[in-house]
PASEGU-658000 format. One record per residue (C-alpha): residue number from 0; x, y, z. Coordinates in steps of 0.5 Angstrom, whole numbers, padded with zeros to 4 digits. Layout:
BEGIN
R/k/xx/yy/zz
R/NUM/X/Y/Z
...
END
This chain:
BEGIN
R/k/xx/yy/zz
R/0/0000/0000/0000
R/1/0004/0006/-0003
R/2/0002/0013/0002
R/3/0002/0018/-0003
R/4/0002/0026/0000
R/5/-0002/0031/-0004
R/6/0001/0037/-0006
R/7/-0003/0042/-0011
R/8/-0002/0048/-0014
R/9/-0005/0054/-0015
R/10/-0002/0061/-0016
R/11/0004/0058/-0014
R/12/0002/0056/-0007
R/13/0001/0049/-0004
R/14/-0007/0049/-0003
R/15/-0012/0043/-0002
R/16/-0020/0045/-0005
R/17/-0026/0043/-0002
R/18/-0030/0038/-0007
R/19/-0026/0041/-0013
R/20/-0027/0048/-0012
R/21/-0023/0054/-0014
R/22/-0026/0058/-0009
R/23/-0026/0054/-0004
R/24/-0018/0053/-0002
R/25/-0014/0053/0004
R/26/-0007/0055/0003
R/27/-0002/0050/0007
R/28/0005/0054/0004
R/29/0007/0059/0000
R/30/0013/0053/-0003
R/31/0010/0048/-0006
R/32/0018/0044/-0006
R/33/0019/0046/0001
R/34/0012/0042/0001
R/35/0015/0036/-0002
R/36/0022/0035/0001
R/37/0018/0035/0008
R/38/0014/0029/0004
R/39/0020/0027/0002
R/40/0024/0027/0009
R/41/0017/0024/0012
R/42/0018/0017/0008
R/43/0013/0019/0002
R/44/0012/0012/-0003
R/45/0011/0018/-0009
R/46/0008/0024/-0009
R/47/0002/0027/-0012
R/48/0002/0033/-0016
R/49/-0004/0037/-0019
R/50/-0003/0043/-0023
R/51/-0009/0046/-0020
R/52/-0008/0052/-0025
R/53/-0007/0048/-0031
R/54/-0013/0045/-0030
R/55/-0018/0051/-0031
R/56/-0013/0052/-0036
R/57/-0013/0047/-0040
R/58/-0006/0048/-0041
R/59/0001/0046/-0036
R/60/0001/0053/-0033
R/61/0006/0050/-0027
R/62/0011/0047/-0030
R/63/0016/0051/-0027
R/64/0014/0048/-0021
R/65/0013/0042/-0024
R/66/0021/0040/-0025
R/67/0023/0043/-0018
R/68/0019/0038/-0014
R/69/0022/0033/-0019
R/70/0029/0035/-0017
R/71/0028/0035/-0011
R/72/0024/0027/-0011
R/73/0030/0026/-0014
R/74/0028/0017/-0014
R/75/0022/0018/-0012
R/76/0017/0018/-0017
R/77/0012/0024/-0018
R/78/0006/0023/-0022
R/79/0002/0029/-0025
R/80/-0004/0032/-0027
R/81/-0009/0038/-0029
R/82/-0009/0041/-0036
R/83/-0006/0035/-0040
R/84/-0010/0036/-0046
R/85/-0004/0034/-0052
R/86/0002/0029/-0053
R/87/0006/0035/-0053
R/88/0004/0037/-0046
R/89/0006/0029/-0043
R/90/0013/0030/-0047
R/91/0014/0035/-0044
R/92/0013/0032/-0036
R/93/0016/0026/-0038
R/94/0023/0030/-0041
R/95/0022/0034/-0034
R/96/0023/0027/-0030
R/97/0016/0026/-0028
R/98/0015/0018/-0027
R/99/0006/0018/-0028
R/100/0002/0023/-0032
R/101/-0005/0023/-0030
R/102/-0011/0024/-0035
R/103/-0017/0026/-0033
R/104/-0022/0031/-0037
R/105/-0021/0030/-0044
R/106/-0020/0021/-0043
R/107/-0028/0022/-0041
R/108/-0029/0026/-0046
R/109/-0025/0023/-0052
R/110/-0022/0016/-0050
R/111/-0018/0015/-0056
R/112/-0013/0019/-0054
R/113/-0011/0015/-0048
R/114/-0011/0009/-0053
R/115/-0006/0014/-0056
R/116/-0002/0016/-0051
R/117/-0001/0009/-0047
R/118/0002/0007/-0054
R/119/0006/0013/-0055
R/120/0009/0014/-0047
R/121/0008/0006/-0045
R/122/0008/0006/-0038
R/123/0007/0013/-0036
R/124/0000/0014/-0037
R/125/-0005/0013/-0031
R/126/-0013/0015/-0031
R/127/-0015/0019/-0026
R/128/-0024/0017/-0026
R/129/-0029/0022/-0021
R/130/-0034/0018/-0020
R/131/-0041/0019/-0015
R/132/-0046/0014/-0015
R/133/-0042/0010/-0019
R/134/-0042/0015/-0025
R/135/-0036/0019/-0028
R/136/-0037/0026/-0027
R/137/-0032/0030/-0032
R/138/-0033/0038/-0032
R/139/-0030/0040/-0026
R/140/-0034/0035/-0023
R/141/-0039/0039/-0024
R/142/-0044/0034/-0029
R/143/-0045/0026/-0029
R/144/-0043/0023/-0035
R/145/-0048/0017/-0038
R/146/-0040/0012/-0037
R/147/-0041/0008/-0031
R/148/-0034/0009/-0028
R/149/-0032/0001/-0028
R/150/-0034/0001/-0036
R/151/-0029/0006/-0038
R/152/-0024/0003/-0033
R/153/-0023/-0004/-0036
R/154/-0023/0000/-0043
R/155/-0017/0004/-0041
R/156/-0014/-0002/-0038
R/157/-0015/-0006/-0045
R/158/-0011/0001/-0048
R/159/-0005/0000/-0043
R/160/-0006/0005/-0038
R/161/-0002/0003/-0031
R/162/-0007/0005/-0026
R/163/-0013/0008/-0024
R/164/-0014/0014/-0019
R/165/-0021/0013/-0017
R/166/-0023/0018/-0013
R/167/-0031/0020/-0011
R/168/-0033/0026/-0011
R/169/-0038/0027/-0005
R/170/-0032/0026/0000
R/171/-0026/0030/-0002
R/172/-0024/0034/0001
R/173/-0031/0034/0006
R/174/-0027/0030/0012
R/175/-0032/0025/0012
R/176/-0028/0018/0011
R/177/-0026/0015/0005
R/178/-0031/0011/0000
R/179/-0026/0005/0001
R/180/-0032/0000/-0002
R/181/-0034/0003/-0008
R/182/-0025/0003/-0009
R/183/-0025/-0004/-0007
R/184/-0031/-0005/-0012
R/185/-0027/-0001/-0018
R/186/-0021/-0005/-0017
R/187/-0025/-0012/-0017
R/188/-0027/-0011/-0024
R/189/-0019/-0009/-0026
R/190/-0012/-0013/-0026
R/191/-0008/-0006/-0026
R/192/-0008/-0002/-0020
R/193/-0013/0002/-0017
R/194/-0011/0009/-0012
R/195/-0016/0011/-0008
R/196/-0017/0019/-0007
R/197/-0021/0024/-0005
R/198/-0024/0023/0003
R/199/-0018/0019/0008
R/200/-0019/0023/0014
R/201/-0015/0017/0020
R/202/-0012/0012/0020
R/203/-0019/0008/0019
R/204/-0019/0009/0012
R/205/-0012/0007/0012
R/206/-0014/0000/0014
R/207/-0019/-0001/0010
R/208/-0016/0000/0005
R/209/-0011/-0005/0007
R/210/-0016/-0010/0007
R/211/-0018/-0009/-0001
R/212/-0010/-0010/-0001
R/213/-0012/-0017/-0004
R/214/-0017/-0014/-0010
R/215/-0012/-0009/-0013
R/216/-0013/-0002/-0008
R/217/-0004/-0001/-0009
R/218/-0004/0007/-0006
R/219/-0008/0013/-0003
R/220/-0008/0019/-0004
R/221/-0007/0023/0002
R/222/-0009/0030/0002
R/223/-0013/0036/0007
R/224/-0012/0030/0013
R/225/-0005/0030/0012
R/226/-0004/0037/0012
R/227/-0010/0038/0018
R/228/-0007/0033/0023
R/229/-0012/0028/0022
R/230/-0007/0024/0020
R/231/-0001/0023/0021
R/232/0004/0021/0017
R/233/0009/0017/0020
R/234/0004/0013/0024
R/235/0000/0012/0017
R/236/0007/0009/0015
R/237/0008/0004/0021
R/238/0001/0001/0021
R/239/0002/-0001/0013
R/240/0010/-0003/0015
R/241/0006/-0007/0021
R/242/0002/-0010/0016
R/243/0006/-0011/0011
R/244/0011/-0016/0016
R/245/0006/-0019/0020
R/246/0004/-0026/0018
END
C-alpha cells in the first residue's frame, strides 16, 4: 500500500479545495517544493501533484514548479496531472523527469486519446476517474456522464494505462471518510492497480484500504487529513509497514 502525499498548486501555492472548487482553497504553503521535500523526508512512496492551474487552463501552466518538485524527488516517483490535453504536454512532463502522467478530463470526453498516449508513452500514463454514484463526473465535476466508472476502467485498462486514481466526489476533500467500498468494488473489476483519493480522513480508512489490498487497491491519496493533522503520516507508514510484515 503506497501512502502517497497530495501536493497541489495553485497560483503558486501548495492548497488543498474542497469537492474541486476553486473558490474553496485552503492555503498550507506558499513553497510547493518546500511541501515536497517535507514529504519526501517523511517516507513519501510517491508523491501526487496536481496543477490546479493548469486545469481551468486547459494547458500546464506550472511547469516550472513541476520540475522543482522532481528535482528534489530525486528517485522517487512524482505523478501529475491537471491541464493534460496534448501528447506534446506529456512529452514535456516525462523530458522533465515525471514517472506518471495522469489524464483525466479529455480521457472521459475523448478516450481515443488515452489508446493514443499509452501507446506513444508506455508505462506512464494513468486515469484519473471522478466518480458519484457509481458514475463518472467530468466538467470539473460539475456534470454526471451516462459511463459507469468501471466501464471506462476495463476500456482504459485493455488500452494499456498502468493504474486507475478513483476518487469519489462526495467526499473529498469534506473530511468524512474514504468510500473504500465503492474503490474496492472498481478494483475487483480490474487487474491494473486502483489508487484510492478523495475522503481518507484517519488511519480507519487506511486499514480499510489495507484490507482491499488483495483485490488490487495499490495506494491512497492523501490530502487535507494530511495536511490538517487528522493523519499523521509517520503513524500512517507504521500501520502499512506493521501490515506488511505481519503473518
Amino acid at each position: 500500500m503506497q501512502l502517497i502525499p497530495a501536493i497541489d498548486i495553485k497560483d503558486g501555492q501548495c492548497v488543498r479545495l474542497r469537492q474541486g472548487r476553486m473558490d474553496d482553497a485552503t492555503v498550507f504553503d506558499e513553497d510547493p517544493v518546500r511541501v515536497a521535500e517535507h514529504w519526501l523526508a517523511t517516507g513519501a512512496d510517491r508523491l501526487h501533484v496536481v496543477d490546479l492551474d493548469g486545469a481551468r487552463a486547459g494547458r500546464p501552466v506550472n511547469n516550472k514548479v513541476v520540475g522543482n518538485i522532481v528535482a528534489a524527488a530525486g528517485d522517487v516517483p512524482v505523478q501529475i496531472g491537471g491541464g493534460i490535453r496534448e501528447e506534446t504536454d506529456i512529452d514535456t512532463y516525462l523530458e522533465q523527469g515525471v514517472e506518471y502522467v495522469i489524464l483525466g478530463t479529455r480521457a472521459v470526453s475523448e478516450p481515443h486519446f488515452v489508446a493514443d498516449a499509452a501507446v506513444e508513452f508506455p508505462g506512464h500514463i494513468i486515469v484519473g476517474l471522478d466518480s458519484e454514484n457509481g458514475m463518472v463526473a467530468t466538467d470539473g465535476w460539475s456534470k454526471l456522464s451516462n459511463h459507469r466508472v468501471g466501464e471506462l476502467a476495463s476500456r482504459f485498462e485493455a488500452e494499456g494505462v498502468v493504474a486507475i486514481i478513483h476518487t469519489d466526489i462526495a467526499r473529498d476533500g469534506m473530511m468524512q471518510g474514504l468510500n473504500a467500498d465503492a474503490t474496492q468494488t472498481l478494483a475487483s473489476e480490474l487487474t491494473i492497480p486502483v489508487i484510492a483519493s478523495g475522503g481518507a480522513t484517519n488511519l480507519d480508512d487506511i486499514r480499510a484500504l489495507l484490507d482491499a489490498e488483495e483485490e488490487g487497491v495499490s495506494g491512497v491519496i492523501l490530502g487535507r487529513a494530511l495536511y490538517e493533522g487528522g493523519i499523521d503520516f509517520g503513524e500512517a507508514r507504521a500501520l502499512v509497514d506493521k501490515a506488511h510484515t505481519t503473518p
